[in-house]
N, C-alpha and C positions, 0 to 999 in steps of 0.2 A: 798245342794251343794255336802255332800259328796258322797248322791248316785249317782247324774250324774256326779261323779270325775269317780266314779265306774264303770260305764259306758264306761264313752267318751273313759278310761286308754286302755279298748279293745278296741274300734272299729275306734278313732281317737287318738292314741297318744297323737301327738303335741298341740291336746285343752286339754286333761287332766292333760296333765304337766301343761298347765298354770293354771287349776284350782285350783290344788294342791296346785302352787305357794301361790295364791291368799288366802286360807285358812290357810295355813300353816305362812302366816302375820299379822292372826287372832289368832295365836295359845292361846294368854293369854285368848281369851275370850271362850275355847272351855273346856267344860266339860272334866275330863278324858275318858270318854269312848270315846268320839268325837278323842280325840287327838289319842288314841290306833288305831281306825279306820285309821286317816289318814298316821301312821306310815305303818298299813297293805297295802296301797293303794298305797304310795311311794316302798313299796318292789314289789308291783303287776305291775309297773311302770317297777323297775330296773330290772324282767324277763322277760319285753318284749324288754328289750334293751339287755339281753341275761348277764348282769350281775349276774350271779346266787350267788356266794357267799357272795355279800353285803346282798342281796337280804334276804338270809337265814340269817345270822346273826342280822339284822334287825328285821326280824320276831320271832327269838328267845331269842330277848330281850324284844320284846311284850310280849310274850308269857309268858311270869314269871308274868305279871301284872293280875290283877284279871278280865278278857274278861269276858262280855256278850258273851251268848251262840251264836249270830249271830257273832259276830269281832271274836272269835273261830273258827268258821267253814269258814270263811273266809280264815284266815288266814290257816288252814290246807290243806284248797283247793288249798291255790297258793303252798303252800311247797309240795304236792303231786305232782304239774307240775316239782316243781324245782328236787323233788327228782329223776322224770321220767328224766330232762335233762341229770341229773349229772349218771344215771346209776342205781343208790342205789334203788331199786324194792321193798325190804323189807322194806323200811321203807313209801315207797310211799303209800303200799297197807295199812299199816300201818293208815297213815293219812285216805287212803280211810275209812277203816274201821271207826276211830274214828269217820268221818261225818257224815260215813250211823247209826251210832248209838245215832246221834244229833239231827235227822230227827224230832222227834216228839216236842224238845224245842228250834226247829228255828222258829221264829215271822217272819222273814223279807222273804216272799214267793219268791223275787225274789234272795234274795241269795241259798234257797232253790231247787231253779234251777239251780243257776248257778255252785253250789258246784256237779252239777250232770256231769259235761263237764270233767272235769279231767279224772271223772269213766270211762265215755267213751270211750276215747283213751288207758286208762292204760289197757282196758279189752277187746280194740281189739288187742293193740299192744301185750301182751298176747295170742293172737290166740284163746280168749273166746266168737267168736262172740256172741250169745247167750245171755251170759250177758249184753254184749255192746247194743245190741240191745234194750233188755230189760229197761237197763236205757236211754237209749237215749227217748223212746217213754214213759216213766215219766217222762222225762224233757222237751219232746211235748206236752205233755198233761196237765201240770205245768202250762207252756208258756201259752198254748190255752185258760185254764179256767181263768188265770189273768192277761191277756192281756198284758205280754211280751214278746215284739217283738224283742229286741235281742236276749232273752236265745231262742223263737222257730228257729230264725233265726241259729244259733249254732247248735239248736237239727236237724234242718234239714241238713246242709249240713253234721253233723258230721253221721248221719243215713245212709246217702248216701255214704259216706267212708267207713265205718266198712260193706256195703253191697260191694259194690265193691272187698275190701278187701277179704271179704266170697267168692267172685267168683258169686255174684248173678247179673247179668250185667242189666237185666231187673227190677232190686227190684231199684239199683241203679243210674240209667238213671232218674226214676221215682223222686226221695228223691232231684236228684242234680238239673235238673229243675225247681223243685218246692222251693228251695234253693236260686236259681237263678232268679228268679222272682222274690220272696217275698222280699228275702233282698238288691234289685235294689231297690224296693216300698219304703223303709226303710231306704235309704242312707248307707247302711255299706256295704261300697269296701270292706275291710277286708276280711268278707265270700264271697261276690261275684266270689274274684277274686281265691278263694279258691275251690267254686263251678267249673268255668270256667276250671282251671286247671284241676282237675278232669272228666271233661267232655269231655275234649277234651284229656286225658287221654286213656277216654272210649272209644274214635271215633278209634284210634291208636289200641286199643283193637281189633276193630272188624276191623282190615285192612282199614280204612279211614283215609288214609295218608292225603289227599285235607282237609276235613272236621277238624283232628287235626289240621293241617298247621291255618286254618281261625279262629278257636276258639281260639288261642294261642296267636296270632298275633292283635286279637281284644282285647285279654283281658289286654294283657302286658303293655302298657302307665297308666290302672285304678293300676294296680301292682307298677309299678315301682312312679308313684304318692302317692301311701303309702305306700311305702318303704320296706316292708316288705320282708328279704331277700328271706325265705323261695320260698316263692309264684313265688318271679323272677327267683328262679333257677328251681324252679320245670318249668315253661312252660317254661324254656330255653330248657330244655332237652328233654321236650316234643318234641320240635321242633326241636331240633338235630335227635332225631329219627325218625320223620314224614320228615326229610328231604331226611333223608337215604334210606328212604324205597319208597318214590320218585323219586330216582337218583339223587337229587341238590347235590351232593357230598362235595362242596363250603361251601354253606351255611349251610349243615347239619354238616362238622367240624367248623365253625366260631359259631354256637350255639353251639354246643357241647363243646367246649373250654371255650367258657365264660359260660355253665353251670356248668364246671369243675372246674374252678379259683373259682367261687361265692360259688358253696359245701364246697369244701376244705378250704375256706377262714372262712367260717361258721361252717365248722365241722357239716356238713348234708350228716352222712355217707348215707343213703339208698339214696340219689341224687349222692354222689359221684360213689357209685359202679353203678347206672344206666349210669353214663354218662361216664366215663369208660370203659366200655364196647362198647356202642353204638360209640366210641371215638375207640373203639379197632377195631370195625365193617369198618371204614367208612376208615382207615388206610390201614386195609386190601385190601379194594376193590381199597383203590389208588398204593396198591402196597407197600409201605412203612412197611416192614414186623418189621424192630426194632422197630416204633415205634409203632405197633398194639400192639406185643407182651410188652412193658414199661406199656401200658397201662391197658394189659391182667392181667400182674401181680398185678397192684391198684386196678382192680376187684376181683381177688382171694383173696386178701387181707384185702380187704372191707368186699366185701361176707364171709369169715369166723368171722373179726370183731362183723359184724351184727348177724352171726349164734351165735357166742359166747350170746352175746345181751339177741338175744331173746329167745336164753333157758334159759338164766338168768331170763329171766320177767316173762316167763311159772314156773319157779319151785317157783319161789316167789309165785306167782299167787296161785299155789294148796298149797302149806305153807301154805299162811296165809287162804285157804278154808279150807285146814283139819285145824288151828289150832281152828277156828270157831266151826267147825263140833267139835271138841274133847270138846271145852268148853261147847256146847248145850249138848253133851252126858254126859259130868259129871258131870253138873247142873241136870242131869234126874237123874244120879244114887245116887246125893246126898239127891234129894227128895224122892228118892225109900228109902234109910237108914231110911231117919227120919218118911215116914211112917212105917218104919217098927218099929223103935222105939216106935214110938208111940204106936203101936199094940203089942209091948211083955209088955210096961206099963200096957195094958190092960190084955194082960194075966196072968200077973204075980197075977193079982187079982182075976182070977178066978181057976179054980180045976186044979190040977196038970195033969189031961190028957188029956189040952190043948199045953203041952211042944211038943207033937207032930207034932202039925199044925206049930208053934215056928220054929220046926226044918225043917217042909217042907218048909217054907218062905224063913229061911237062903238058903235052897237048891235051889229055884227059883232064890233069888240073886248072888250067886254063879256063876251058871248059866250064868245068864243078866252079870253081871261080864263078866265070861269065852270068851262070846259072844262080847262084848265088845272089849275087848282085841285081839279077833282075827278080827272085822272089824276092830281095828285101823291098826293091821298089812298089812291085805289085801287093805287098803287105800295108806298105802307109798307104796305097790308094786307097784302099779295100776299107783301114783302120777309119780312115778321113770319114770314107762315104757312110761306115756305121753310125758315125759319132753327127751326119748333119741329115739323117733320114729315119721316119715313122718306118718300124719293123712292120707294122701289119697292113699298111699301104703303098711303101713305095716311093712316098712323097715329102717334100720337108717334113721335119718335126720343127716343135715351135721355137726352139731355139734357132734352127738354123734358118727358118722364115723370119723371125724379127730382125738378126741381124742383115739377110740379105735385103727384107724391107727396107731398114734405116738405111742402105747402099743407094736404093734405087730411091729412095727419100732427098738423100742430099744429091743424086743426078738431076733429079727433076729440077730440086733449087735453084741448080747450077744452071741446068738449062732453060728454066722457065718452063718445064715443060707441063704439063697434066699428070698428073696419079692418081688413080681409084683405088678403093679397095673394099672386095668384099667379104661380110663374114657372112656365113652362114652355120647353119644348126639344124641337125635332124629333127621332125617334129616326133613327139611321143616315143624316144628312140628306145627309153626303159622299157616300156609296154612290149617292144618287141622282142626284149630281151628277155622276160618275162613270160611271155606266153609260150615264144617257141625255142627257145635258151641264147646261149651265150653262143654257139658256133652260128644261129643264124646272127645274130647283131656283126658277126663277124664280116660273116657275105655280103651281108646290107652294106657294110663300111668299103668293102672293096669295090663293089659294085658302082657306088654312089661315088667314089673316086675316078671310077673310067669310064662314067655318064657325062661328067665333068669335062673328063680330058679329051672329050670329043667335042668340046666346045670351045674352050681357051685357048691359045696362042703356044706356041714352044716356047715363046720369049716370054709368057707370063708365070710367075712366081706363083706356085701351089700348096699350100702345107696344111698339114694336120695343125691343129691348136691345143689339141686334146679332147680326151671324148669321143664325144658325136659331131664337135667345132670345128669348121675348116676358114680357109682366109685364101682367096686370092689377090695378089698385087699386081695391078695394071699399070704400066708404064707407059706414056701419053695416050691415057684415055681420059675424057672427058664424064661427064655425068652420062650424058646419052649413051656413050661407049660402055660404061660399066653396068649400067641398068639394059645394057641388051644383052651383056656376057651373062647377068646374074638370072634372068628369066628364061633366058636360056638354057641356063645350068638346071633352074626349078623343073621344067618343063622336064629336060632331061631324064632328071632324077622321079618324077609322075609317071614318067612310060618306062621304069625297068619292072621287067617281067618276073615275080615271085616265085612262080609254078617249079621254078629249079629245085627251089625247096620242099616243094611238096606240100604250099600254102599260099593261098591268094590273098595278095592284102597290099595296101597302097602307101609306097615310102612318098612320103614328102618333106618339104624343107622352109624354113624361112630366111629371110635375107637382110640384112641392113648392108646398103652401101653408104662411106664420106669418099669427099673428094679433096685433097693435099689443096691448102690455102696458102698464102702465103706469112701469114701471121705463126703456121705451125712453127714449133721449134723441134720436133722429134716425130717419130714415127707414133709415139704413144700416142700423142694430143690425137691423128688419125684414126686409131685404134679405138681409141674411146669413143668416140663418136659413131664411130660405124657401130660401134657395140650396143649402145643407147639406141640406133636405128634399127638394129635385129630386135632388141626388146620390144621393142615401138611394134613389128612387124608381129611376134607372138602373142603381145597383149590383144594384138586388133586379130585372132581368129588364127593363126598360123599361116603356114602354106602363100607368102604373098613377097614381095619386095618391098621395104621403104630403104627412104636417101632421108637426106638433113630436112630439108625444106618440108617434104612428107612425114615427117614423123614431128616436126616442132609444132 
C-alpha cells in the first residue's frame, strides 16, 4: 500500500490522500520503518499542496529517526524539491548530492528513479543542461529496464523541457510527443497536461499562433480536472499570447488576466512575468498606454526577481561542483602523502643515498600541491565569470548588469557625476526567428553585440537583459553623450551584413535612453524610464532613438 500511496500522491492526489488516510488507521500495526515511510509520504503530500514548511518540518523530524537507506533518499528527494521552492539552492544541491552518493545502497529501484526527477529540474533550472540531460536519460533508462512507467513517463516529458529550455526545438518536439502518447496509455493527466503545455508552447515558438490556440484549449478541461495550478496558468498564458499574436485582442486580455490572477495567486514568478508582459503587449495595442506601462513595470520587476533567482541557482550549482571537485582532489593528494609515506618508511631502511630520490618525491609533491592550488584559484575565476555573464554573447547577464548598474549609480551620486543608460530592443526579432530558425536569431544576437562593441567605451557597462533586450550604462555621459552612443549603436546594427547566412534582410533596433537625476533613489527609477522611452520609440514606427523629454 505504501508504494502505490507513493505513487498515486504524484500522479492522482485526491486517491493518495485517501490511501494515506487508510494506513495511517493502521498505524499501530505498522513496523517503524513502515510508519517513517508514511510520515515521508504525508510531507510528499503537503508539497504538492504547496505547504512547504509543514512539509519540511515533518520531514526533519523523520529524519533524526534511524531511515533505511531507501525512506533516506526519499525523504532528501522531496526536501530537495521543497528547498528548490523556498529559494535555498545550497542546500538543495546539498540533498542532491547526498542521493547521488546513495545510488549504490538503494534496494528499492523504483525510488532510485524517482530521486533522479528533482536532479533534473534543479540542473536545468541551473542552466546545466548537460547534466539535466544526462540524468534524465538514467532515469529513462532505469524506467525502461524495470518496467516503470511513471518514473519514464516523468523522464520523458521532463527531457523534453530541459531540451526546449536548451533552445533545441527539434530534440524537444520529439521527447514531448513521445511524453504525450505514452503517458495518455498510462492514465497520468499530470504529465499529459504538462507535455500538452509545452507543446503548444512549441507551436507559439515557431509562429503557430492557430495550432497553440488548439493545443491549449484541448488540453485545459484534463488541467483544470486535476487541479493542478501550475499547468492551468501555464496554458492560460499560452493562450493570452497565441491570442495576441492572432488579433482576438478580447480574448487574448481575458486569458491573460486570469493567467495573471492565477501566477500571482500562486506565486509562479516565470508565469507572472510572461503574462505581464504579453498583458503589457495587448494594452498597448488597445491603446491604454497607463495600463501597458503598470503592467511593464511587474515585468521588469519579475524579470529581475527571476534574474536575481537564477544566478542564485548557477553559483550554487558550481559551489557545490567545485566543492566536489576540491574533495576528489584532496582525497588524491592525501593518498599521494600516505604513499609517500609509505616509500620514505621504506627508505629509511635502506642506504643513505637514497635521501635523494626522498627529496625528489617531496619536490614532485610540492609541485602537485603548488598545481593544485592554482586549479583551485583558476576554478572560482572561471565559477565567478559563469555565474555574472550571458552564455550566448559574452556580455553581462542581467543580473550581473543591474547590480554593477546600481555600483556605478551610487558613484555618480557620490560624485555628481552624469549617467545615461540605454535600452535597446531588436525590432521584429520573432519574425526572424521564424522565417529562418532559431540558429539565425542566434547569429543576429552575436553579431548585434559586436556592432555595438565597436561603438562604446571599455569603461561602459554592456549586458544582455534578456531576449532580444540589451542595456548599456554610461558613466559621466550626459544626454548628448548617450544619444550619440545609442544611434551609433542603431546605425551599427543597419549596416551588419546578412548574406553570411545565406539571407538578405535588415536587422534593426529601437532605443530609449534616461539620464540619472538627482531625485532617483535606485537604479530601477532609471530603468523604468529609459524603458517607457524604448516603448515610446516602437510605438512611433521602430528603428529610431527617444530620451525622456522626446518621448513625454
Amino acid at each position: 500500500m505504501l508504494r502505490e500511496a507513493n505513487e498515486l500522491v504524484s500522479t492522482d492526489p485526491n486517491r493518495g490522500e485517501a490511501i494515506l488516510q487508510r494506513i495511517a488507521s493502521l498505524s499501530d500495526r505498522l513496523s517503524n520503518q513502515q510508519r517513517y515511510r508514511l510520515q515521508i509520504l504525508q510531507a510528499k503530500l503537503l508539497v504538492i499542496h504547496g505547504q512547504y514548511g509543514k512539509a519540511l518540518t515533518l520531514l526533519e523530524d523523520v529524519s533524526a529517526e534511524d531511515l533505511s537507506v531507501n525512506s533516506l533518499a526519499l525523504s532528501n528527494s522531496i526536501q530537495s524539491t521543497i528547498f528548490n521552492a523556498l529559494g535555498e539552492y545550497d542546500r538543495m544541491f546539498a540533498k542532491i548530492q547526498q542521493n547521488l552518493a546513495l545510488v549504490q545502497g538503494i534496494t528499492d529501484i523504483s525510488l532510485k528513479a524517482g530521486f533522479m526527477h528533482p536532479a533534473i529540474v534543479a540542473f536545468r533550472d541551473a542552466g546545466a543542461y548537460e547534466q539535466s540531460l544526462t540524468q534524465g536519460l538514467q532515469m529513462l533508462k532505469l524506467a525502461r529496464e524495470n518496467a516503470f512507467s511513471r518514473s519514464e513517463c516523468f523522464a520523458l516529458v521532463e527531457l523534453g523541457i530541459t531540451e526546449r529550455s536548451a533552445g533545441n526545438r527539434d530534440a524537444a518536439l520529439d521527447w514531448l510527443r513521445d511524453a504525450e502518447a505514452f503517458c495518455s496509455d498510462i492514465g497520468n493527466k499530470l504529465i499529459v497536461n504538462s507535455a500538452r503545455a509545452n507543446l503548444a508552447a512549441l507551436a507559439l515558438d515557431a509562429g503557430d499562433a492557430d495550432e497553440a490556440i488548439a493545443i491549449a484549449l484541448a488540453a485545459l478541461p484534463d488541467a483544470k480536472e486535476v487541479g493542478y495550478a501550475y499547468h492551468i496558468t501555464e496554458l492560460k498564458s499560452v493562450l493570452a499570447e497565441a491570442y495576441l499574436r492572432a488579433g482576438d485582442l478580447d480574448k487574448g486580455l481575458e486569458a491573460g488576466e486570469e493567467a495573471f490572477s492565477l501566477a500571482t495567486e500562486s506565486a509562479i514568478n516565470p508565469l507572472v512575468r510572461q503574462a505581464s508582459k504579453t498583458l503589457a503587449d495587448i494594452h498597448e495595442r488597445r491603446g491604454d498606454l497607463p495600463a501597458s506601462l503598470a503592467m511593464l513595470k511587474i515585468h521588469l520587476e519579475t524579470s529581475q526577481l527571476l534574474a536575481d533567482d537564477r544566478a542564485a541557482m548557477a553559483m550554487a550549482y558550481y559551489q557545490n561542483l567545485y566543492e566536489v571537485q576540491d574533495k576528489e582532489r584532496r582525497l588524491q593528494i592525501l593518498n599521494q602523502e600516505n604513499d609517500l609515506f609509505k616509500l620514505s618508511q621504506q627508505l629509511q631502511e635502506q642506504n643513505a643515498d637514497n635521501m635523494r630520490l626522498l627529496l625528489l618525491m617531496g619536490f614532485v609533491v610540492l609541485i602537485g600541491l603548488s598545481g593544485w592550488l592554482f586549479y583551485v584559484m583558476r576554478q572560482r575565476q572561471r565559477f565567478l565569470l559563469l555565474s555574472q555573464t550571458d552564455g550566448m554573447t559574452g556580455i553581462a547577464n542581467r543580473e550581473h548588469f543591474s547590480r554593477s548598474a546600481e555600483g556605478l549609480m551610487r558613484e555618480a551620486a557620490t560624485s555628481q557625476a552624469d549617467l545615461g543608460l540605454i535600452l535597446f530592443d531588436l525590432d521584429h526579432f520573432k519574425t526572424i526567428n521564424d522565417s529562418y530558425g532559431h540558429a539565425a536569431g542566434d547569429w543576429v544576437l552575436k553579431k548585434v553585440v559586436a556592432a555595438c562593441r565597436t561603438v562604446i567605451r571599455r569603461q561602459d557597462l554592456f549586458g544582455r537583459l534578456g531576449g532580444e533586450e540589451f542595456g548599456i550604462c554610461l558613466l559621466s555621459a550626459d544626454l548628448g553623450d548617450s544619444l550619440a552612443v545609442a544611434e551609433a549603436c542603431r546605425l551599427a546594427i543597419r549596416a551588419i551584413d546578412t548574406s553570411e547566412l545565406g539571407h538578405h534582410f535588415t536587422i534593426t533596433a529601437s532605443f530609449g535612453i534616461a539620464i540619472r537625476q538627482d531625485r532617483d533613489e535606485s537604479f530601477d527609477t532609471v530603468l523604468i524610464r529609459a524603458d517607457q522611452c524604448l516603448y515610446s520609440a516602437k510605438s512611433a514606427g521602430r528603428d529610431q532613438t527617444r530620451y525622456e523629454a522626446d518621448a513625454a
